[in-house]
Structure formats: structure tokens, C-alpha cells
N, C-alpha and C positions, 0 to 999 in steps of 0.2 A: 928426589921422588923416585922411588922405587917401583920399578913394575910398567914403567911407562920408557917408552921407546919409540924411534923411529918417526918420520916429519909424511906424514900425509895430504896430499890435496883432494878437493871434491871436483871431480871432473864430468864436465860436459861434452856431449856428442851432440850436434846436429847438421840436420841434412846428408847423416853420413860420414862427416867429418868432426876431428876434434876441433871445438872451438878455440878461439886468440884467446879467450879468457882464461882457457886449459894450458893454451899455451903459456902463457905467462905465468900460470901457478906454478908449472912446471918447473920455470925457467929459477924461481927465487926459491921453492923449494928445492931446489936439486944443491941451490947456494948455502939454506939454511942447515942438511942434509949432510953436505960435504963438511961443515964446522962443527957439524956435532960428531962425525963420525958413525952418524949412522943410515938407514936406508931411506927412499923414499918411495911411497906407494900412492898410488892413486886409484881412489875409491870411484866406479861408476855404474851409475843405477842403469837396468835394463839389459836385457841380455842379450840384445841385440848387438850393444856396445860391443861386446867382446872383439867384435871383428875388427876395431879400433885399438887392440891393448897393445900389438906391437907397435904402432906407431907414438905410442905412450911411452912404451919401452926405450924407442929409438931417441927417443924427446928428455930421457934421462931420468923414467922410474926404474926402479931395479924391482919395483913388484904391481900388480895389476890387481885389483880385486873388483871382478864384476858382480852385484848384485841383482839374483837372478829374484826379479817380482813382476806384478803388477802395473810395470813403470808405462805398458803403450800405451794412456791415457795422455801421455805429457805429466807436468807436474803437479801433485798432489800435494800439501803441506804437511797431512795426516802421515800420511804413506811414506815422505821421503824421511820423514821426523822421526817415525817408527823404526824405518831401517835404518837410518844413521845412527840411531842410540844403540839396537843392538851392535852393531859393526865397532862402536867405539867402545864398547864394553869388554867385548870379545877381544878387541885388539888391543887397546889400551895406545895408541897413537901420543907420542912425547906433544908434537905440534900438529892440529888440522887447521889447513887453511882452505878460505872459499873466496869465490868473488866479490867484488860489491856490488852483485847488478843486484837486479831484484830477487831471484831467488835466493842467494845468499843473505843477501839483509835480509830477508823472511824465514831463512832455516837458521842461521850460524845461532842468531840469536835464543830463538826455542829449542835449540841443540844445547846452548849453552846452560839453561835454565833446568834440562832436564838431567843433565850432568853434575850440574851443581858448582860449575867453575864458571871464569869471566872469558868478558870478549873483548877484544880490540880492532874496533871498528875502524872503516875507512883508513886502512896503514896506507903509508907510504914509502915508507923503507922499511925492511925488517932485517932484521942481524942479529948476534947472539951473541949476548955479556960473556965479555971472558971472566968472569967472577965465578959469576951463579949456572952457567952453561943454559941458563931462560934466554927465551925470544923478546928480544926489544924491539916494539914498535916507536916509527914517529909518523902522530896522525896532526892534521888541522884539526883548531876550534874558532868556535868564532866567523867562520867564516872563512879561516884560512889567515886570520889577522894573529896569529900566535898557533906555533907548534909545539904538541904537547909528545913526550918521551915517555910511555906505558909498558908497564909490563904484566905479568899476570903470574900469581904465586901459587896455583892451583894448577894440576891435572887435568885433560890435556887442556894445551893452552892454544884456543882459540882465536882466529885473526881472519877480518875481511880484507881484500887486498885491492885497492883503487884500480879499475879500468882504466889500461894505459900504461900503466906509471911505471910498471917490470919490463926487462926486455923480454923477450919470448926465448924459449929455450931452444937451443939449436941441435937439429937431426943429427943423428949419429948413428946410421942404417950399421944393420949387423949387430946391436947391442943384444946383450942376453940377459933375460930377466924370467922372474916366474908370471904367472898368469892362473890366477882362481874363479873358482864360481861359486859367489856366497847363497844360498837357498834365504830370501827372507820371507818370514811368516808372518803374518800380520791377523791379529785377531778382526774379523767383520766390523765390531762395536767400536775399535779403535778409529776406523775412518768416519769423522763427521760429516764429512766433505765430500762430493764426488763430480768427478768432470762430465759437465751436462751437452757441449758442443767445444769444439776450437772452431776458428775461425781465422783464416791467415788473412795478416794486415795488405790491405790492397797498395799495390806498389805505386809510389808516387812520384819515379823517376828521381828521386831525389836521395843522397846519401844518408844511410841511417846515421842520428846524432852518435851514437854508440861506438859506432869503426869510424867517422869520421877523420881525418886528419885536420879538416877546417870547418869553421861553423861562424858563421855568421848571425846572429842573433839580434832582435830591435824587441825592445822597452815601449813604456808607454812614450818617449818621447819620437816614435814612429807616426804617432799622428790617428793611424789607420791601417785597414788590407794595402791602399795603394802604395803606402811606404813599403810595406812587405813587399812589394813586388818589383820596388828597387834593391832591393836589399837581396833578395831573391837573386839575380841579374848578376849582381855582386859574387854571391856564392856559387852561382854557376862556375864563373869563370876562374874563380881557385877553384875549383872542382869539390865545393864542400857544401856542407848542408845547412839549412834554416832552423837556426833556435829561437825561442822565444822568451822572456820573462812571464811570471805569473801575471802580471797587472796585465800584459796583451793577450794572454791565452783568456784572466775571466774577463777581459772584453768582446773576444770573440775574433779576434782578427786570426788567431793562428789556433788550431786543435790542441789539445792535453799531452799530444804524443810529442809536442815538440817542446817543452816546459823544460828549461834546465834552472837545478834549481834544489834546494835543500826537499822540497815536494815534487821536483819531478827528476829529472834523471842530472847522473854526477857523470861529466862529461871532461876528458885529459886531453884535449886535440894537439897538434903543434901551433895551432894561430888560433887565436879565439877574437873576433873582432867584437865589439859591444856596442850596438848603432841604440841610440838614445834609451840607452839605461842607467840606471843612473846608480846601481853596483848596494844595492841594500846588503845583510850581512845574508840573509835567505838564498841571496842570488848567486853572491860567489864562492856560497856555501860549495853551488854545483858547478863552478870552473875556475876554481881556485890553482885545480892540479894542470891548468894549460900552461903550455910550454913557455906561449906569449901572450902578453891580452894586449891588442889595442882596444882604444874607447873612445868614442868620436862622441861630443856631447855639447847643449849650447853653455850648460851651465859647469862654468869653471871649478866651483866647489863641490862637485858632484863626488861623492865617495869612491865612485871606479875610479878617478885617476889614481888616489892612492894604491892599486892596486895592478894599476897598465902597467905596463914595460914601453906604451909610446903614449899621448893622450894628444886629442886633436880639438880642439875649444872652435867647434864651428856649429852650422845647418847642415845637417847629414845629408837636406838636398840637394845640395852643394858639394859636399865633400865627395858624398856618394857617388856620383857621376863623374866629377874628377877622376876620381879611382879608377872609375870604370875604363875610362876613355885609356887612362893612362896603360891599363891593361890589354888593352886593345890594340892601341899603337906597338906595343912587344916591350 
């Protein structure tokens, strides 16, 4: 494929800082990068960013490209869609990669469609055929019950990249790179959409599922809120956060924000404990990519054991407190 060059990531700043998720693109692009022999740049909306491109630099871009627009609204899908097409026209990027949070699964894909090339979703490893010099992905299906081996035959070749799952790129202060400011134009007619309030998520002393290292999650076989609130107890004390399955979020026992899950968020932690779930393929859709799963459940043929790395065949109100105590004790 001629005319197409160089591994790019789409990179996020907030609060001032480059996010894990930036970092982590960083980190396997600068891997995919170094195999192809050629650069890697990372693209970021808002020209505020800029004041972040060395630290981009240091993290192992050799180019920066800030897109100076409209972005202090926060995200727009019209807007980011508009500028990421022309950017990737202009540029002609070999490989862009994005995250798998939400913005990513909402852009990669309508980037991809407006390009006219495919995407490969949810990666989990990416590497580069020594054949064809293309990016191979390996993603789950199913659930995470069979990994499938994709590649993409078309220009550029797009890929979302599972939170977690890359190591983060490491600082190397003093690096020299370039640094631009792309001007994007955006016709008025193109935005359908416009941000009408944010509203920052009120804090709930508790670790977001997202950055978590541990999460502890209950099913419908929690009962209730008051199960939740052993469970809770639990994930205090590995210092991690409360998930839920879809069956206890539309019961009510737990909010939408904490749903992991093919419909709510895809979560990589190092421990994923699974207190009366009973592991549907929807469920471990979204923590498939944990490091470990335990599953504590009354029923012995419950589909998460195929899927634990420990499984505990009891009453989690039982088990659960054991646990606790034992954590207690040291």
C-alpha cells in the first residue's frame, strides 16, 4: 500500500494530564512503530493539549500533532469525526490506534466507515506479520470463549485497544520530537450535535471500575442492596471497586455506572472476584481480559467456573465474611 506511513495514536488529555489510556497506546505503538521502521505520532484534539506534547514526546512519539478546534466543549462525535477524517486524509497514517473506552468505540468505528477501511475491535495483542508488514490483531469472541486472529487489508488500518491490557510506555525525559498545530475547519451544518451542560460524576469514594486494579462485582445471586453491602466491605479492603452484572443494575440494587459487561463497561483489573454471577457470555464479554477471575457461586455448573482461574461452590454469605475476617486478621 503505497502512500500510507507511519503508526499513529489518538490521544487523550485530562485534567491536565495525559491519560493511562494515552499511555498505553503509546506504549504498543512505539512497539508496532519500531517493527515497521517507521514513526509514531500522536494525534490530540484541543489546543490546550499542546502543553502536554512533550510529555508525549518523552513517552516515545517522535511527532505530536495538536488539533487546534472547537474541542472545550469536551467531546463531540460530529466535531471529533470531522477532524479525525480530515487529519487522516492529510496524513495518510499506515496504523491509527484508539482506546476501547467509550469514546473510541464511538469514533474508531464512524472513522472507519467514513474512510472506507475496517476496524479491529477490542485487540488484545497487536504485532506485525512478517509477511505482509500489516498489523495483526488477537481479539475475544464469544465472550472471550475463542480468540480470533484479524487483520485488515485496507488503508489505514484501524484498531481499538482493550484498557489494561498494554503495558504503559516508559518516560524517557530529553527525547526530541516535532510538535504541530493542525487548524481544523469544520463546516456549522456538519455538527448535529451540540453539548448542552457536563456535569461531573459526584464522587463516591469508591475506585473507578476503569483504573481499578480489583473489583469485586455480585450477580443476581447477591440477593439484594444488603448483599451489595458485603460485598462492598470486601472490596474496600483489597482497595478495589464494586461491579455489578446487568440483571442487578435493572434490578436496582447497583446504578448503570457500575454494569460491566458487553452493555456496560469492559474492565482488565488484576483480580476480578464474581460474587453470585453466574458468568453469561454478555458478562464476561466485559471481564474476560482480567488477569484472574475468582467466582464464588452456590451453583456448581454455573458457566463462570469455566472461566475462573479459582471457583468456590458455596453461600457468598458465608464465604464472603470468611474472606473478610481472613483479611483482617493479616
Amino acid at each position: 500500500m503505497t502512500g500510507w506511513n507511519g503508526v499513529a495514536i489518538y490521544a487523550q488529555v485530562a485534567n491536565g494530564r495525559v491519560t493511562s489510556t494515552t499511555q498505553e497506546l503509546l506504549g504498543i505503538g512505539r512497539q508496532l512503530a519500531t517493527a515497521l521502521g517507521e514513526d509514531l505520532e500522536a494525534v490530540v484534539p484541543g489546543s490546550g493539549a499542546g502543553a502536554l506534547a512533550q510529555e508525549m514526546i518523552d513517552l516515545g512519539a517522535d511527532r505530536v500533532s495538536v488539533l487546534d478546534g472547537p474541542f472545550h466543549e469536551g467531546y463531540n462525535s460530529d466535531l471529533h469525526l470531522a477532524a479525525m477524517e480530515a487529519w487522516c486524509k492529510e496524513a495518510k497514517p499506515n496504523i491509527l490506534l484508539f482506546g476501547h473506552d467509550r469514546l473510541g468505540r464511538d469514533l474508531a468505528p464512524r472513522l472507519a466507515c467514513r474512510l472506507r477501511t475496517g476496524l479491529m475491535p477490542d485487540s488484545l495483542e497487536l504485532s506485525i506479520a512478517p509477511d505482509t508488514q500489516g498489523l495483526v490483531c488477537t481479539r475475544p469472541l464469544y465472550g472471550g470463549n475463542i480468540m480470533a486472529v484479524v487483520a485488515c487489508p485496507t488503508r489505514p488500518q484501524l484498531a481499538t485497544v482493550r484498557l489494561k491490557s498494554q503495558k504503559p510506555a516508559e518516560r524517557q525525559p530529553g527525547r526530541q520530537g516535532q510538535v504541530s498545530t493542525v487548524p481544523v475547519m469544520v463546516e456549522p451544518h456538519a455538527l448535529r450535535t451540540r453539548v448542552v451542560e457536563m456535569m461531573a460524576e459526584e464522587a463516591s469514594g469508591d475506585v473507578k471500575l476503569e483504573d481499578a486494579e480489583v473489583i469485586v462485582s455480585g450477580g443476581r445471586g447477591i440477593g439484594g442492596t444488603e448483599g451489595f453491602k458485603v460485598i462492598s466491605e470486601l472490596a474496600q479492603l483489597l482497595s478495589g471497586a464494586v461491579g455489578a452484572s446487568r440483571s442487578a443494575v435493572d434490578a436496582g440494587w447497583m446504578g448503570s455506572e457500575r454494569q460491566v459487561g458487553l452493555t456496560g463497561k469492559i474492565v482488565s483489573p488484576k483480580l476480578y472476584v464474581a460474587v453470585g454471577i453466574s458468568g453469561t457470555i454478555q458478562h464476561m464479554a466485559g471481564c474476560s481480559g482480567s488477569k484472574t477471575i475468582v467466582a464464588i457461586n452456590t451453583d456448581p455448573e454455573a458457566p463462570i467456573f469455566k472461566a475462573a482461574h479459582f471457583g468456590i461452590v458455596g453461600d457468598y454469605r458465608k464465604v464472603v465474611p470468611a474472606m473478610i475476617a481472613a483479611l483482617r486478621a493479616g
